[in-house]
N, C-alpha and C positions, 0 to 999 in steps of 0.2 A: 694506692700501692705503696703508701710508706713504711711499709712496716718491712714489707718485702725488699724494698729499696733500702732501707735500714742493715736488713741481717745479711745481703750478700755486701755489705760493706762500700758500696757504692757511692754515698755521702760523703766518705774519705776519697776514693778515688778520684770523683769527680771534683773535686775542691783542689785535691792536687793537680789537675789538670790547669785548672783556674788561676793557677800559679806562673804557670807557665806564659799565660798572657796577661798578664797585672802587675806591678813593682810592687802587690804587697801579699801580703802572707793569711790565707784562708786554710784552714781546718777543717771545715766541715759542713755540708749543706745540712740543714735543721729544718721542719716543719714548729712553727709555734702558730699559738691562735690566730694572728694578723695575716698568714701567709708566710710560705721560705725564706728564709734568711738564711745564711752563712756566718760560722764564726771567724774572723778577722782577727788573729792575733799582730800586735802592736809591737813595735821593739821593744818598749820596755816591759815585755810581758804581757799586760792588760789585753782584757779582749772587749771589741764592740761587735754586735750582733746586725748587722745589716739589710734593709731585705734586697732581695731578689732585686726586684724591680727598681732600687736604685743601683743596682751596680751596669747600667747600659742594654739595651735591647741586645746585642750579640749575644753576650756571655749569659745574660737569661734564656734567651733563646737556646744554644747551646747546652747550658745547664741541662735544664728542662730533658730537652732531647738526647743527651746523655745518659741522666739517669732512668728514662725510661728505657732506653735501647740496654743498657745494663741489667736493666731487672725483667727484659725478655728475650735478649740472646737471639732474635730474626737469624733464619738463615738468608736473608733479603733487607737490604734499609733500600728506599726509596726515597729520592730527598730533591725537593724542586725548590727552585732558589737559593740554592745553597750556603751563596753568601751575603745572601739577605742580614742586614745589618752588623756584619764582621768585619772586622778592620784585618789586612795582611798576618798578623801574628796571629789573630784566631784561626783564620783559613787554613794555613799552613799545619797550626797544631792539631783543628779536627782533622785534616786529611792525613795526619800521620796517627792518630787516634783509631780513625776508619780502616787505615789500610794495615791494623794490626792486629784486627779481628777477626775471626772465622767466619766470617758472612761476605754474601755478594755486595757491590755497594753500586747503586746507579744515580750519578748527581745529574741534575739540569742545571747551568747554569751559562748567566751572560757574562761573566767576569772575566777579564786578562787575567785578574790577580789567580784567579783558581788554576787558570791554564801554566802561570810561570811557575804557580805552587807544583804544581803535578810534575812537571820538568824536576824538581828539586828531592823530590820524593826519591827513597832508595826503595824502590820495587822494582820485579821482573817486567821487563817489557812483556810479557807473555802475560801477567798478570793486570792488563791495563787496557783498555780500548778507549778511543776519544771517537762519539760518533758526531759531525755536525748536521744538523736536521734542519728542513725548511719544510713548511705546510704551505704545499699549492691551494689556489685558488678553490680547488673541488672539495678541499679538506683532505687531497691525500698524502700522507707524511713519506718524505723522502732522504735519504742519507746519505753521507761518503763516510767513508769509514776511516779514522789515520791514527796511525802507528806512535808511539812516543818519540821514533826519531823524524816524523812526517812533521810532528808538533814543534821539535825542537829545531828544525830546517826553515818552515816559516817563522818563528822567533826571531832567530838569529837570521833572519834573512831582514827584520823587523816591518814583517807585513802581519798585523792581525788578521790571524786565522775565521776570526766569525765575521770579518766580511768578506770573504772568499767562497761564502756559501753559492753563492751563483756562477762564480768562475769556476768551480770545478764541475761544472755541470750537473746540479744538482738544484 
């Protein structure tokens, strides 16, 4: 798909996204022989080409699944483990990346950090559901459903919400 990923300009966007969580300054995700690379421009101008794969499991991770979601516009992302190898600044900036696009977006995840992210997010509460789910015994999946200000009440109450899966009767 790089060619596709190429012409809607996506290589730039996503690189400037990459910006946002790194002190340094990238240009543009590249296919060359070896595998992806990004250009890195340097203060004093000069650029190195680095790949992918060293720049951290997140921000590849991340990469990767951006410029795909980019170059097919899902009316649906689907995304299990969400912050699976992200540090706080990445988390924050895909969930404001996700929740600026025209699609449904459904995360799993085990993270505090994602739940305090979501509190911080300027969306509509209307635009938001937090389901917590437990798979009984027989395998059947069950849920409570809570509100952004239901999220923010246990927060600021400082009881982690994903061990209350049993106390709310569920």
């Amino acid at each position: 798909m790089e060619d596709e990923i190429v012409k809607i300009g996506a290589t730039k966007r996503v690189a400037e996204f990459v910006n946002q969580c790194i002190d340094e300054k990238y240009t543009e995700v590249l296919w060359k022989r070896d595998g992806i690379s990004c250009r890195k421009e340097l203060p004093d101008g000069s650029l190195l080409y680095p790949k992918l794969d060293d720049l951290g499991d997140g921000i590849k991770k991340a990469t990767i699944i951006m410029l795909l979601l980019e170059a097919h516009s899902p009316r649906a992302v689907l995304w299990d483990d969400f912050e699976s190898a992200s540090h706080p600044t990445l988390i924050r900036a895909q969930l404001e990346w996700l929740s600026k696009k025209d699609w449904q977006v459904v995360l799993a995840t085990h993270s505090i950090d994602v739940l305090y992210q979501l509190l911080e997010l300027e969306i509509s509460p209307a635009d938001l559901q937090i389901l917590q789910m437990k798979k009984l015994k027989d395998d059947t999946l069950v849920y409570e459903s809570l509100t952004i200000d239901d999220l923010e009440d246990l927060m600021n109450a400082n009881a982690d919400p994903r061990r209350l899966v049993g106390t709310l009767g569920i």
